[in-house]
Every structure is written in structure tokens, then in C-alpha cells.
C-alpha positions as CSV (number, residue, x, y, z in Angstrom):
1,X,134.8,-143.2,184.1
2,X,133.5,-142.5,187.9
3,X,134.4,-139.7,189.7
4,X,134.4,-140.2,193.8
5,X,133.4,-137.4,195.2
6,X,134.4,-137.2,199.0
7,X,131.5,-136.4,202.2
8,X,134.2,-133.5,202.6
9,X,133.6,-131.7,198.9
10,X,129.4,-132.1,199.1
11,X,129.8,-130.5,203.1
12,X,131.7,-128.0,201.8
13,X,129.0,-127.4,198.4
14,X,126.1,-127.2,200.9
15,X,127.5,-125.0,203.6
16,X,128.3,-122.2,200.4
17,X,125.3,-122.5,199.4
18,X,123.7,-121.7,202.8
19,X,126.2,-119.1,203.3
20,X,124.7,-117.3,199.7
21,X,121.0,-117.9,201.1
22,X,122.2,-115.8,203.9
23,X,124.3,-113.3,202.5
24,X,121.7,-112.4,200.4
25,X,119.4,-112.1,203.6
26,X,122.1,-109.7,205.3
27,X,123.2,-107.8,202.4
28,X,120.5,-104.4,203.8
29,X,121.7,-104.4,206.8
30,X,125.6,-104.8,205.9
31,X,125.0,-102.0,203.7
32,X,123.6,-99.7,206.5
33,X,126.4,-100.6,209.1
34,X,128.6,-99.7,206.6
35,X,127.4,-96.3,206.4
36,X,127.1,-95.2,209.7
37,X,131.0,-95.3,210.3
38,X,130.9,-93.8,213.8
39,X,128.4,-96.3,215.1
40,X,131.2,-99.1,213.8
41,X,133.9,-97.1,216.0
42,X,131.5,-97.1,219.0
43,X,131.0,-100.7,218.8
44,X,134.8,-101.6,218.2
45,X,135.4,-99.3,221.4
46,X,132.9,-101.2,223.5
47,X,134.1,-104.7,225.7
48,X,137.6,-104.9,224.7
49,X,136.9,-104.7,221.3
50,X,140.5,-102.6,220.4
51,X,142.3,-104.9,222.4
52,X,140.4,-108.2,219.4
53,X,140.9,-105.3,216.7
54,X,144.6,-104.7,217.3
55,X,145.6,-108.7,218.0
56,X,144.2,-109.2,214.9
57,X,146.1,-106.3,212.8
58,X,149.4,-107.3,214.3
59,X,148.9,-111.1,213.1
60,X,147.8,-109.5,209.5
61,X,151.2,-107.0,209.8
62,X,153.4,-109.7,210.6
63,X,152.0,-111.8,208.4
64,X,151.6,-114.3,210.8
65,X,148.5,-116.5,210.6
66,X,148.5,-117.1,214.3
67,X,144.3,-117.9,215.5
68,X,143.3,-115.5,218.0
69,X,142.2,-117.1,221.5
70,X,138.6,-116.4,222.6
71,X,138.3,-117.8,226.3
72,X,140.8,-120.9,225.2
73,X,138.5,-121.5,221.9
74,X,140.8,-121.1,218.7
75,X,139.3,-119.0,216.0
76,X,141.2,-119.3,212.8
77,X,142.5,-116.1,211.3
78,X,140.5,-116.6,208.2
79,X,137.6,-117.0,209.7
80,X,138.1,-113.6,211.9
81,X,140.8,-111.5,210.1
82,X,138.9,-109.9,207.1
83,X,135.5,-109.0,209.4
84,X,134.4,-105.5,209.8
85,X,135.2,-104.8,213.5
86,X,131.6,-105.3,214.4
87,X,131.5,-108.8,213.1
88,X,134.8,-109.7,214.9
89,X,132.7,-108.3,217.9
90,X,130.0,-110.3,217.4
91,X,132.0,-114.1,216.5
92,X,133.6,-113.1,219.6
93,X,130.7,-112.3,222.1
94,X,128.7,-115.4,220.7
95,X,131.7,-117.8,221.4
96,X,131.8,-116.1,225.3
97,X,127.9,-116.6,225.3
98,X,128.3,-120.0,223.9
99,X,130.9,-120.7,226.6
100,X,128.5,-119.9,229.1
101,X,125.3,-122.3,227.8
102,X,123.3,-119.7,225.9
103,X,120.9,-121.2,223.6
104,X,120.4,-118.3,221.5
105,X,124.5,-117.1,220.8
106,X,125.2,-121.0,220.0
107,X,122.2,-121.2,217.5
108,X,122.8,-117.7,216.0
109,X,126.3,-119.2,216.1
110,X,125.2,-121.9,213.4
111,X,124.3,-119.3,211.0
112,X,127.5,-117.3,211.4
113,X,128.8,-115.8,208.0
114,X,131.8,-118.4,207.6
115,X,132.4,-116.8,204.6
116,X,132.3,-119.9,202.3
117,X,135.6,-122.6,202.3
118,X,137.9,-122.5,204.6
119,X,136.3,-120.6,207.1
120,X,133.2,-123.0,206.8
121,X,135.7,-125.8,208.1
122,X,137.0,-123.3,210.6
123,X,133.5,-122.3,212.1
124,X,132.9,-126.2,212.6
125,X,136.1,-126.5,214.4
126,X,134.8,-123.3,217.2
127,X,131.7,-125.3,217.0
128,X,133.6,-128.3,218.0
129,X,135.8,-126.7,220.3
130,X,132.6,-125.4,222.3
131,X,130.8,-128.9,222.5
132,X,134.0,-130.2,224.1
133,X,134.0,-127.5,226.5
134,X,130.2,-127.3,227.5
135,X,129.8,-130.9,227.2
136,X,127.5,-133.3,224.5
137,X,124.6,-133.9,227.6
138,X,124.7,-129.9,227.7
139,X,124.6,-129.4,224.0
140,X,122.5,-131.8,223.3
141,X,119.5,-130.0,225.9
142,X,120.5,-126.6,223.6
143,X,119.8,-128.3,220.8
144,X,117.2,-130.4,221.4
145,X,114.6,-127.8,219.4
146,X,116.2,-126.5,216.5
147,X,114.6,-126.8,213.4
148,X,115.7,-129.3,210.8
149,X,117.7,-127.1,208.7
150,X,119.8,-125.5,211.2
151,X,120.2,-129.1,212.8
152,X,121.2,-130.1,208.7
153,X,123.9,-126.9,208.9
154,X,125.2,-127.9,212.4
155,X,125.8,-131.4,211.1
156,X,127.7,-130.1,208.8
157,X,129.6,-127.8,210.7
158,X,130.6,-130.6,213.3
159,X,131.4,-132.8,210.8
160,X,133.6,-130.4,209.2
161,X,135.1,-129.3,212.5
162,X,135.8,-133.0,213.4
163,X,137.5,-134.5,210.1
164,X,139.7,-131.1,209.6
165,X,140.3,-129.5,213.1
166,X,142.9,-129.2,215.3
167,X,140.5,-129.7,218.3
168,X,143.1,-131.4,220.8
169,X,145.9,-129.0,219.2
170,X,148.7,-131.4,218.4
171,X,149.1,-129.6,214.8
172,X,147.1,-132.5,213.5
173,X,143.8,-132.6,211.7
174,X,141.7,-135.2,214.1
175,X,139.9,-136.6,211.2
176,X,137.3,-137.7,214.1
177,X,133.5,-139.1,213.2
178,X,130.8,-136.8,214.8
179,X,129.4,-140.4,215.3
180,X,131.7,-141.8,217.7
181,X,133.1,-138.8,218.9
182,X,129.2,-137.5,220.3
183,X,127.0,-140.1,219.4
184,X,124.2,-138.6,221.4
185,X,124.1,-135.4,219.7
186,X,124.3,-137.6,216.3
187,X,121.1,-139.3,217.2
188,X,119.3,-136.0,218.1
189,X,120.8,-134.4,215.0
190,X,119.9,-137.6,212.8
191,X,116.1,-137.7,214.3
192,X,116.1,-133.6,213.6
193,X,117.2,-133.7,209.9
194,X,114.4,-136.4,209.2
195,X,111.7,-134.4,211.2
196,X,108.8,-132.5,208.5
197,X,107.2,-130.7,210.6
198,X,110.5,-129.4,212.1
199,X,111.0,-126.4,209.1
């Protein structure tokens, strides 16, 4: 008897496994911002970060599973809803830095904490949302020197955000191909995941 198992299942294997590598990596530091509680209401204060908080608890009150709009990118409630306020903060400012080009918020945004699942597939879907908006030449520059393992995880990630997404938001998953949908940023990403020296 064989059993098929589908691109889908093994993306979604590999990008829990990464997410353990890094919860594992973030696990002091977590720890510490959870202590200092007054530091976590400072931040949630700071750049309109009640106004995210509260969108957020109304959807959870209402029970409504309604994504919450960054700048016209679409995060899912799963992937945002159960964050401390400071990670909400955080998705949040590196999809506006993304937005705007910034090399560093769109790699740190590869190795957001997706949480496993679900919000694996929804983090590829932001990630797709924000190559569409800044454009595959642009992308393509910011990630022209990643190393291989992010450029494996972001491969991933579009793939993900691609097949399952609601990118054109018609209530449909696209079930695109990273490969015809940005085939330059396939090439780059298919040279990166084969480059040694690149680790």
C-alpha cells in the first residue's frame, strides 16, 4: 500500500519544525517580557498599539474571525489574535516596514513565530501579500543575500501563501505556483537553497 503524501503536508512538517528550532531560541527572552508587565503596557501604548489591541479583542468577543488590516495586508486572526500585545506590535510594525522596502523587517519577517499550522500557511499568505505590493524586481534585490536556510523557509512560506491564500480576496484559495506566479524570485530562491557556502 502507498501512501501519497502532498508538497502541502511536508511544507507544513518543515515549517513546525523550524518554528520549534526557534521557539526554543526565544523561550529566555519570552520569559523575561513576560515578567516585566509594565514594560508590555508601555509598548501596547506606544504607535497605535490600543487601537491593534482592541480590533483584535472585539473580533475574539464577537467571535468573529474577521483578519485585521495592516496597511491593506490581511493578517489572519490566528496568526495575530493569541499574541502577547508586544508580538501583535511587532507582526504589525514589520509588515509597515516591509511595506516600505526594508530589508531587515521583511527577513526578520521570515522567522516570525507563525505558531506552527495554520498560521504557518497564514504568515506565507502576508508574505505573499507583500511581494505583490512591493513588486518581485524589488523583492528579489531584498533577497538576493539571504542565506540558504532562510531562502529554504521563505520558499516555503510563499509556497504556502500561494496554494492556500486568499491573495486577490475573492474568498478563494488561489492554489497559484510560486513558479509562474514570480519566477524570478523562484530562480533566486532555487540557486540560494542549493548554495553551501550560503549557511
Amino acid at each position: 500500500m502507498k501512501i501519497k503524501i502532498s508538497k502541502s503536508f511536508i511544507i507544513l512538517l518543515f515549517l513546525i519544525c523550524l518554528q520549534n528550532c526557534a521557539k526554543k531560541q526565544t523561550n529566555s527572552s519570552q520569559n523575561s517580557e513576560l515578567l516585566n508587565v509594565s514594560n508590555r503596557q508601555e509598548i501596547a501604548n506606544a504607535n497605535n498599539g490600543n487601537k491593534i489591541r482592541q480590533s483584535i479583542e472585539n473580533a475574539a468577543e464577537n467571535q468573529t474571525r474577521k483578519p485585521t488590516k495592516v496597511k491593506g495586508i490581511e493578517i489572519s486572526f490566528d496568526l495575530i489574535a493569541y499574541r502577547s500585545d508586544s508580538e501583535r506590535e511587532r507582526l504589525v510594525k514589520l509588515v509597515e516596514e516591509s511595506l516600505e522596502k526594508n530589508q531587515v523587517s521583511l527577513i526578520e519577517l521570515i522567522d516570525y513565530d507563525c505558531g506552527g499550522g495554520a498560521g504557518c500557511y497564514d504568515l506565507g499568505s502576508v508574505m505573499v501579500q507583500i511581494i505583490y505590493r512591493i513588486g518581485e524586481k524589488n523583492a528579489v534585490k531584498i533577497f538576493s543575500d539571504m542565506t540558504s536556510v532562510k531562502a529554504n523557509r521563505l520558499s516555503f512560506l510563499i509556497r504556502a501563501g500561494l496554494e492556500y491564500g486568499d491573495n486577490n480576496y475573492d474568498g478563494k484559495m488561489d492554489n497559484k505556483l510560486i513558479e509562474s506566479e514570480f519566477p524570478e524570485l523562484y530562480t533566486l530562491l532555487a540557486r540560494l537553497n542549493k548554495c553551501e557556502d550560503c549557511q
